[in-house]
SELUM-909380 format. One line per 3 residues: their letters; for each residue x, y, z of C-alpha. Coordinates in steps of 0.1 Angstrom, whole numbers. Layout:
// SELUM-909380
a	X/Y/Z; ...
***
This chain:
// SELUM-909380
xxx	903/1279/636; 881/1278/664; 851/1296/671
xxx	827/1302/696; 804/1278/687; 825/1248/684
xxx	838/1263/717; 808/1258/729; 801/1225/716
xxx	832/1213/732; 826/1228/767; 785/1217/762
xxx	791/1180/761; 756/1169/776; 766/1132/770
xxx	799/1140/789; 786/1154/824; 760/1129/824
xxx	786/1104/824; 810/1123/848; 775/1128/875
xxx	764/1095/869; 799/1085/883; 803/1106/911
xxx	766/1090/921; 786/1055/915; 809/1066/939
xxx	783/1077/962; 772/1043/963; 804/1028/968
xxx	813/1046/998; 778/1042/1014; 782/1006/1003
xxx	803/999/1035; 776/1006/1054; 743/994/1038
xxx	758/964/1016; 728/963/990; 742/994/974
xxx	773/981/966; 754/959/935; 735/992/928
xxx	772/1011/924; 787/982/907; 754/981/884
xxx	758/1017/873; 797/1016/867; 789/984/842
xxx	764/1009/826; 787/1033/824; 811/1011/805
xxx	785/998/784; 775/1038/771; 808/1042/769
xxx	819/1016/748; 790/1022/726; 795/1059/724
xxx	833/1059/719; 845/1027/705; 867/1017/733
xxx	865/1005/772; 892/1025/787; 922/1046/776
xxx	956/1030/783; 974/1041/812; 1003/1034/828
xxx	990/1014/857; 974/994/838; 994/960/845
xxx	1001/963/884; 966/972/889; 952/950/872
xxx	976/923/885; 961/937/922; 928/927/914
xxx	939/895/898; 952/886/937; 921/901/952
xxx	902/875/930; 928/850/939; 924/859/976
xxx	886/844/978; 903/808/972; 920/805/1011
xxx	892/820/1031; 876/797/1053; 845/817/1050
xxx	834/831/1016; 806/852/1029; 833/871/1052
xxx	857/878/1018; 833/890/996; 822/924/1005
xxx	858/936/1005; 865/918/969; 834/934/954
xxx	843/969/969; 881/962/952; 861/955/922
xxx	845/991/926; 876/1007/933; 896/998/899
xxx	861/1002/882; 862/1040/895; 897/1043/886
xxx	895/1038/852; 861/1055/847; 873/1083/861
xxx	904/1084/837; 879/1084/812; 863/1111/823
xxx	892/1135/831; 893/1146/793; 879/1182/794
xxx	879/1210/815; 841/1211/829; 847/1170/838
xxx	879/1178/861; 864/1205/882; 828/1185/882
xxx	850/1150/894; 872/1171/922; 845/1190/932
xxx	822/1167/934; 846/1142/958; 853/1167/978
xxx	819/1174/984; 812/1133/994; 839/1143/1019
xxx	825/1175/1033; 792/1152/1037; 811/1128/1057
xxx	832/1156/1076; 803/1172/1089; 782/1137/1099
xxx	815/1128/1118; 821/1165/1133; 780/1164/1147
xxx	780/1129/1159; 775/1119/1198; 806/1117/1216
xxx	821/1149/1210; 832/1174/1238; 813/1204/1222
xxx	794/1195/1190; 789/1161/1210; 762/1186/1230
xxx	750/1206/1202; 734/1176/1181; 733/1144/1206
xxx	712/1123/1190; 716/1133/1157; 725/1103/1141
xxx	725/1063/1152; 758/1054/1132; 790/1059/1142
xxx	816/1067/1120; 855/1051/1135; 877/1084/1136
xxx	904/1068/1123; 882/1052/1093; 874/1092/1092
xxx	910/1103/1089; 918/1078/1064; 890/1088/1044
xxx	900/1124/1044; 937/1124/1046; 939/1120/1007
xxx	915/1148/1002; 932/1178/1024; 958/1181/997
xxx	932/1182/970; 910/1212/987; 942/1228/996
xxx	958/1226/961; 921/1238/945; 916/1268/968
xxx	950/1282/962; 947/1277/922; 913/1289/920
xxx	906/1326/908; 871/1329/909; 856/1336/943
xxx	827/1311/948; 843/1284/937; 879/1294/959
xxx	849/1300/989; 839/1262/984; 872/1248/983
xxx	883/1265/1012; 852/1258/1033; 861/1221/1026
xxx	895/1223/1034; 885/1241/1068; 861/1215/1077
xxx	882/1187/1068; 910/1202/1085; 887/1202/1116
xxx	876/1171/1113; 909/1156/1118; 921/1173/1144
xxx	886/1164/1160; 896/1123/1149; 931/1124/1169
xxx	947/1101/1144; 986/1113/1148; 992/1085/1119
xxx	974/1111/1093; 989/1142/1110; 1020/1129/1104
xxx	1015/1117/1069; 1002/1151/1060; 1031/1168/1076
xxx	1058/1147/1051; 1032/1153/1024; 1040/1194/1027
xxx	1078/1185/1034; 1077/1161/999; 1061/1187/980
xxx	1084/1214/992; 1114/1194/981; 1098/1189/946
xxx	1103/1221/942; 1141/1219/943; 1144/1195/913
xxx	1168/1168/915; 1182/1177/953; 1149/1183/963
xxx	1134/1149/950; 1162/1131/967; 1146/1147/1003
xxx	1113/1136/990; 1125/1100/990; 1144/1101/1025
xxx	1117/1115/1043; 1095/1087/1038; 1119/1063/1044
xxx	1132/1080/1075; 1096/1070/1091; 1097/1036/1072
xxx	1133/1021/1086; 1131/1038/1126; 1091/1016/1121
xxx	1113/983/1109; 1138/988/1136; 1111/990/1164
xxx	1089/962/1149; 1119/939/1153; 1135/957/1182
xxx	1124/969/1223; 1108/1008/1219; 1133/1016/1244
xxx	1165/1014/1225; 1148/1037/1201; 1131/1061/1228
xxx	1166/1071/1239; 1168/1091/1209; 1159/1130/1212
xxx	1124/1139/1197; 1125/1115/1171; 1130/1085/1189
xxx	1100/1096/1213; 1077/1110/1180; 1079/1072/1162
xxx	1077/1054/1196; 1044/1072/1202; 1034/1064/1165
xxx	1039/1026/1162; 1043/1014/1204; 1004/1013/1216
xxx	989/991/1230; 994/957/1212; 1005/975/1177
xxx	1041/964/1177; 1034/926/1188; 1005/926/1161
xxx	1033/936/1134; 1057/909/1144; 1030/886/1149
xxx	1015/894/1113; 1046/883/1099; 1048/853/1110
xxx	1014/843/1099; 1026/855/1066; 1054/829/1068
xxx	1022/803/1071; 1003/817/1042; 1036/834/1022
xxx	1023/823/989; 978/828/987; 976/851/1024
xxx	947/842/1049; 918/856/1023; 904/886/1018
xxx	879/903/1045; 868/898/1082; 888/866/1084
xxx	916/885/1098; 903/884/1132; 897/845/1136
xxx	927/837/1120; 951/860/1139; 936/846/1174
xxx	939/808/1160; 969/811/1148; 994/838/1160
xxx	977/840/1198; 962/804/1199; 930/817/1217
xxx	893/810/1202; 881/841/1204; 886/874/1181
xxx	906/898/1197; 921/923/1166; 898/927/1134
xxx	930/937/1111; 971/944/1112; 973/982/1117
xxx	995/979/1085; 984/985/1051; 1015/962/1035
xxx	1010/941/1059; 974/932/1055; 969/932/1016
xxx	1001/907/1019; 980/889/1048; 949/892/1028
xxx	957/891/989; 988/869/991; 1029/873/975
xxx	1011/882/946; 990/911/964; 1018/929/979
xxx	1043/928/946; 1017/939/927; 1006/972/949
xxx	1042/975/955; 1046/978/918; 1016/1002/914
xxx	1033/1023/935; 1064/1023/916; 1044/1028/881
xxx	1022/1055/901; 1056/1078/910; 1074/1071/877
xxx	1044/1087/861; 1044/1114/888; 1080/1124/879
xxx	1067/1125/840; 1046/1149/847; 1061/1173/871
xxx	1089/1178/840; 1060/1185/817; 1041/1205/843
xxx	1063/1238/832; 1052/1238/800; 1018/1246/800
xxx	1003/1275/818; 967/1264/831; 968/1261/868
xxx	937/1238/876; 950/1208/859; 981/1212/878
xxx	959/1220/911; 941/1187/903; 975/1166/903
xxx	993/1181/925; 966/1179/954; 961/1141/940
xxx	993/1129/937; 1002/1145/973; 967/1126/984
xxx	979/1092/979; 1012/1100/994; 995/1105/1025
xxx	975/1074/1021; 1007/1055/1016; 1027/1069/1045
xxx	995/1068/1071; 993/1032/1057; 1025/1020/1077
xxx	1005/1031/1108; 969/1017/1102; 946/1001/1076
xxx	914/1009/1077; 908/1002/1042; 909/965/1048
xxx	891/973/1082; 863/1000/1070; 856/992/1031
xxx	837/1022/1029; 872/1041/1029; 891/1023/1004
xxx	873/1041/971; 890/1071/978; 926/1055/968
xxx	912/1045/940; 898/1076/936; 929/1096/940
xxx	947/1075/916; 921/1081/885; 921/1119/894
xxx	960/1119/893; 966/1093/860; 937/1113/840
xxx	949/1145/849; 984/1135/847; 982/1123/812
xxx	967/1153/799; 992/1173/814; 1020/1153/795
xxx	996/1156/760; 995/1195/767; 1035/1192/773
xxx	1043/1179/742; 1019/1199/720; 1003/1166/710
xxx	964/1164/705; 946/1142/731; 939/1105/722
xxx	923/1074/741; 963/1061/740; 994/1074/753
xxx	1017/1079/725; 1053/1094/721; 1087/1082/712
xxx	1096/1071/748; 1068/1044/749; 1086/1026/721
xxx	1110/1001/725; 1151/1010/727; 1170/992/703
xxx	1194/963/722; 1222/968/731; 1251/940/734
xxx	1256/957/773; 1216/952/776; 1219/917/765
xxx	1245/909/792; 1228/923/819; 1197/903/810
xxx	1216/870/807; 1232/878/839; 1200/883/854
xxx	1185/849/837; 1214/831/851; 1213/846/889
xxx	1174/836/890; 1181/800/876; 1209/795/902
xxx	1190/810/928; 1159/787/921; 1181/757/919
xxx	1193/767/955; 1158/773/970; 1141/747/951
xxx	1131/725/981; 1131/752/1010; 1105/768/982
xxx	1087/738/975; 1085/728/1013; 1071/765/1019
xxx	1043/762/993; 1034/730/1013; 1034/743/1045
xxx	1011/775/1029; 989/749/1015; 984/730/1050
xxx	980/762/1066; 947/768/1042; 936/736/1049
xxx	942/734/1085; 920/771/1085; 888/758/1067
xxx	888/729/1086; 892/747/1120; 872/776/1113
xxx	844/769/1086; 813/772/1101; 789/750/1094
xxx	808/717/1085; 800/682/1094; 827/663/1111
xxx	836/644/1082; 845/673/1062; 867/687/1087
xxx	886/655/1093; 892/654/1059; 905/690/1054
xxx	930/684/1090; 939/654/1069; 950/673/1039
xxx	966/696/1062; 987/670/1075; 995/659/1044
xxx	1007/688/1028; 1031/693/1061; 1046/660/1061
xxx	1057/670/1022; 1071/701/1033; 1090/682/1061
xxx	1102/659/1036; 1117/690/1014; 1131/710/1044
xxx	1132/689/1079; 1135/726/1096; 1108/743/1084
xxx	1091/764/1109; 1052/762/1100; 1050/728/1091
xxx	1067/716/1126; 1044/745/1147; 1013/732/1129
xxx	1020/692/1129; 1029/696/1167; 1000/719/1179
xxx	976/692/1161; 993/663/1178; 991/683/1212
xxx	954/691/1198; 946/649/1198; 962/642/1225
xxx	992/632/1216; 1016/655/1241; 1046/639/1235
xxx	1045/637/1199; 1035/679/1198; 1066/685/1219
xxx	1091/671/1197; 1077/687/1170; 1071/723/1186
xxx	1108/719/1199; 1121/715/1163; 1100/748/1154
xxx	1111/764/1184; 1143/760/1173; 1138/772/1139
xxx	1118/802/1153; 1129/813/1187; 1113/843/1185
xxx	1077/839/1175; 1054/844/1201; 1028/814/1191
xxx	1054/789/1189; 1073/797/1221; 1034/795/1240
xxx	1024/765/1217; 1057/745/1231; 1049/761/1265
xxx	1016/745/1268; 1031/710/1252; 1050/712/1286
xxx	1025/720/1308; 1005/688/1291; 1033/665/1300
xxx	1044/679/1333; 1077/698/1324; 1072/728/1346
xxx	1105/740/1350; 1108/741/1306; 1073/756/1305
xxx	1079/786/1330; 1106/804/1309; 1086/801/1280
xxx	1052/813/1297; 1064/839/1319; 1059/867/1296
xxx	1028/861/1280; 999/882/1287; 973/867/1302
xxx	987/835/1305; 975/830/1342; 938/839/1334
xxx	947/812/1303; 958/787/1323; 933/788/1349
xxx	905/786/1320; 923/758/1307; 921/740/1345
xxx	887/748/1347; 881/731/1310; 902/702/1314
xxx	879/693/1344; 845/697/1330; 862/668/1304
xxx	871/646/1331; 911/651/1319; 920/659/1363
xxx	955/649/1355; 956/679/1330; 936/702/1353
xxx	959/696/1376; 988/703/1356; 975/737/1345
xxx	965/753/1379; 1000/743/1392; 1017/758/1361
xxx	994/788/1369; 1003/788/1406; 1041/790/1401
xxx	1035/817/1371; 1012/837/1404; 1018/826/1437
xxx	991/840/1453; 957/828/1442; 937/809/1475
xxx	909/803/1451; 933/779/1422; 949/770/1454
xxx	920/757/1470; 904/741/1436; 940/726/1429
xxx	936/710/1465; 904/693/1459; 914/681/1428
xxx	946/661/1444; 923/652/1467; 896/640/1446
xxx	922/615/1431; 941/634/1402; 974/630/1400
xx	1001/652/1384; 1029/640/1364
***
């Protein structure tokens, strides 16, 4: 029986709330952490102190949950992901914040165990984002509040870091305000949900208006059962498949279509977005196997590599797949893929349980959480500022914890089962085998053993040409190196493609790298034979086609050059750079060749024209 006082006891938990504030100060830190690094070891401190009490209080680390294996596989590759950056310093930050991230997921699961600790948790989160709604709504720069506070404060937030950051809470203050019964609290919860509301709007990001605008379709169509979770898989997809088709395909074919064919275009055709998707995945064919590395070395590489220019030009992919593939490797991307799989298994769990039990806020607490990191997801195929802005990836994590600790209580209270630090039940025990089981499994053995004994060499020649690709990077790009070093790293490099050459003649990235670092020593003629075989292999990526287009120029081959040339942008300012550079290095019969190269691309320049002139005259001769 219980009474008042052990009510009391149990609602009292001193130990409890200190835990629960300590974390939200954790995530405090965290989040400022992208900002002023230095806090992020203060954060990370407090969370280990957390564990510590909580180990020595309880017994245990953490309850079980049913992420437990894809997340922690996740940070496995984000640990994995340090190993191929050609600049530790730059990969750091973002592993340590990861770090943080699956910390504050499973502290947070923890935590969500009582009442008192799930309003304290949303509460406070949503108050961290009505701190940063506010900074970003008074900042300088906007048309009206711009005027009102203009020097207010000296950092600037990015508003699409902004609307990333609160596009997982609107669901959250939306779900609380409506479940909420006592005025003060519903007050606060719909004061947030204005401001983040206006915030938005104020940020522009159609990516997160859209992703909220499926979010209110998905849940609608939960509501329908089986039918209705059918629509709450097509809708996704029906952005996910028209974004394929135009990452692969002209925006015009697609922008013939009425209203939706103009709404996607809009979405994914700005300004350099669609050729940074089909560039990305490229340069994940040259890094399928470990990615680039984790951090700021996105911006290097992608200029080396995918635009062959030697200067930064885009910081990340604009694609949240995309760039934890890029960044954390195969291993990255299966494993997030796989969390989300895990994550909306457990979703559908719950939402059976969720009529049997007749408290509202736990179900507020999911429902706006769950409906949070659907929005995430879906704005991620449009942008990633988590990998861009650390300071906004906690709030996944976040979102998650809220969700999974809430979830599994809601599944406890379903089942009439009393809470434990494990998820138990007849369902997490093993099915007895079945001889139908069995032959599926065999026949599954057998496909993978055939299909490895098929793509044994193209595989082997692939982790080759990934391994010369790291190589290549750090000895390219590390700062700081003595010449010796990087001879010896370009030496592994060429190693590793020569293997992968000798496994699979055709392959792509060993062929694009050997010949661009032939055409890099000099040796033009030696580059073009290569960067013809890659061409051939790869018709359509953009670095190859300019990498053999130059390899032309070098050795005089105008008329192949020009077709291949012609469309890239710049490629006239490039060339004339490259005139101008060859020059200063005494190479006049290369000059030469680029300012005619640059001349038939653009006619009318008088000032290449004239330099061209007094380089013939000077004595240079072209080829």
């Amino acid at each position: 029986m219980t009474t008042p006082m052990t009510t009391m006891k149990q609602g009292i938990d001193l130990l409890g709330i200190s835990e629960t504030l300590l974390l939200l100060l954790s995530l405090v830190l965290l989040v400022t952490a992208g900002v002023y690094q230095p806090l992020l070891w203060v954060g990370l401190g407090m969370m280990a102190f957390l564990w510590s009490v909580r180990w020595l209080s309880q017994g245990y680390l953490t309850r079980r949950t049913p992420l437990d294996v894809p997340i922690l596989l996740f940070l496995l590759s984000a640990l994995v992901g340090l190993w191929p950056s050609y600049d530790l310093a730059l990969s750091l930050p973002l592993f340590l914040m990861i770090v943080g991230g699956v910390a504050l997921y499973y502290l947070l699961v923890n935590n969500c165990t009582t009442k008192h600790s799930k309003h304290i948790l949303s509460a406070g989160s949503l108050l961290l984002g009505l701190a940063v709604s506010v900074y970003f709504i008074i900042q300088p720069g906007h048309l009206v509040t711009g005027r009102i506070f203009p020097e207010a404060w000296a950092l600037q937030l990015h508003p699409n870091s902004v609307a990333t950051f609160l596009e997982g809470m609107i669901p959250l203050a939306l779900a609380m305000t409506i479940a909420e019964k006592r005025p003060w609290p519903r007050v606060f919860y719909g004061l947030c949900a204005a401001t983040f509301a206006l915030a938005l709007l104020m940020t522009a990001s159609q990516g997160a208006w859209v992703a909220l605008a499926l979010c209110g379709i998905i849940w609608l169509c939960t509501r329908f059962h089986r039918m209705g979770m059918v629509f709450a898989v097509i809708m996704p997809i029906s952005v996910v498949v028209p974004g394929a088709y135009l990452v692969f395909n002209n925006a015009a074919s697609l922008n013939s279509i009425p209203i939706v064919g103009t709404t996607l275009v809009s979405l994914f055709a700005r300004p350099d977005r669609l050729e940074v998707y089909r560039n990305s995945l490229y340069l994940i064919q040259d890094f399928l196997f470990t990615g680039i590395g984790l951090g700021d070395v996105f911006a290097m590489v992608y200029s080396r590599y995918a635009l062959l220019i030697r200067v930064p030009f885009l910081t990340y992919s604009h694609n949240l797949f995309l760039e934890i593939w890029l960044d954390q490797g195969v291993l990255g991307v299966i494993s997030f893929l796989s969390l989300i799989a895990a994550f909306y298994l457990f979703v559908r769990r719950v939402l059976s349980h969720l009529s049997r039990i007749e408290e509202k806020a736990p179900s507020a607490v999911f429902q706006g959480c769950w409906l949070g990191v659907t929005a995430t997801l879906i704005h991620g195929l449009f942008d990633a500022r988590q990998y861009a802005d650390s300071w906004t990836l906690p709030v996944l994590f976040v979102l998650l914890g809220l969700a999974v600790g809430t979830g599994l209580g809601i599944v406890q209270t379903g089942r009439n089962t009393p809470s434990r630090h494990t998820v138990g039940g007849s369902e997490y025990l093993p099915r007895r085998l079945r001889a139908e089981h069995l032959a599926v499994y065999f026949i599954l053995a057998l496909t993978c053993l055939s299909l490895g004994f098929v793509l044994y060499r193209p595989l082997l020649a692939a982790v080759h040409a990934n391994l010369g690709s790291v190589y290549q990077a750090k000895g390219e790009l590390t700062p700081n190196l003595t010449d010796g070093e990087r001879q010896l790293y370009l030496h592994l490099a060429r190693a590793h493609y020569d293997k992968a050459i000798s496994c699979a003649p055709g392959n792509h990235t060993a062929r694009q790298r050997l010949g661009r670092l032939a055409v890099d020593a000099g040796r033009y003629e030696e580059g073009v034979i290569h960067l013809k075989l890659a061409y051939q292999a790869a018709p359509s990526s953009f670095a190859t086609r300019k990498a053999l287009g130059l390899a032309y120029v070098w050795v005089g081959q105008f008329d192949e050059a020009e077709p291949l040339l012609r469309d890239a942008k710049d490629i006239v300012q490039e060339l004339n750079t490259w005139g101008w550079w060859r020059n200063t290095q005494g190479e006049d019969r290369l000059a030469i060749n680029a300012y005619r190269m640059s001349l038939r691309l653009e006619p009318g320049q008088a000032a290449v024209q004239q330099v061209l002139a007094d380089l013939v005259q000077d004595g240079g001769s072209a080829k």
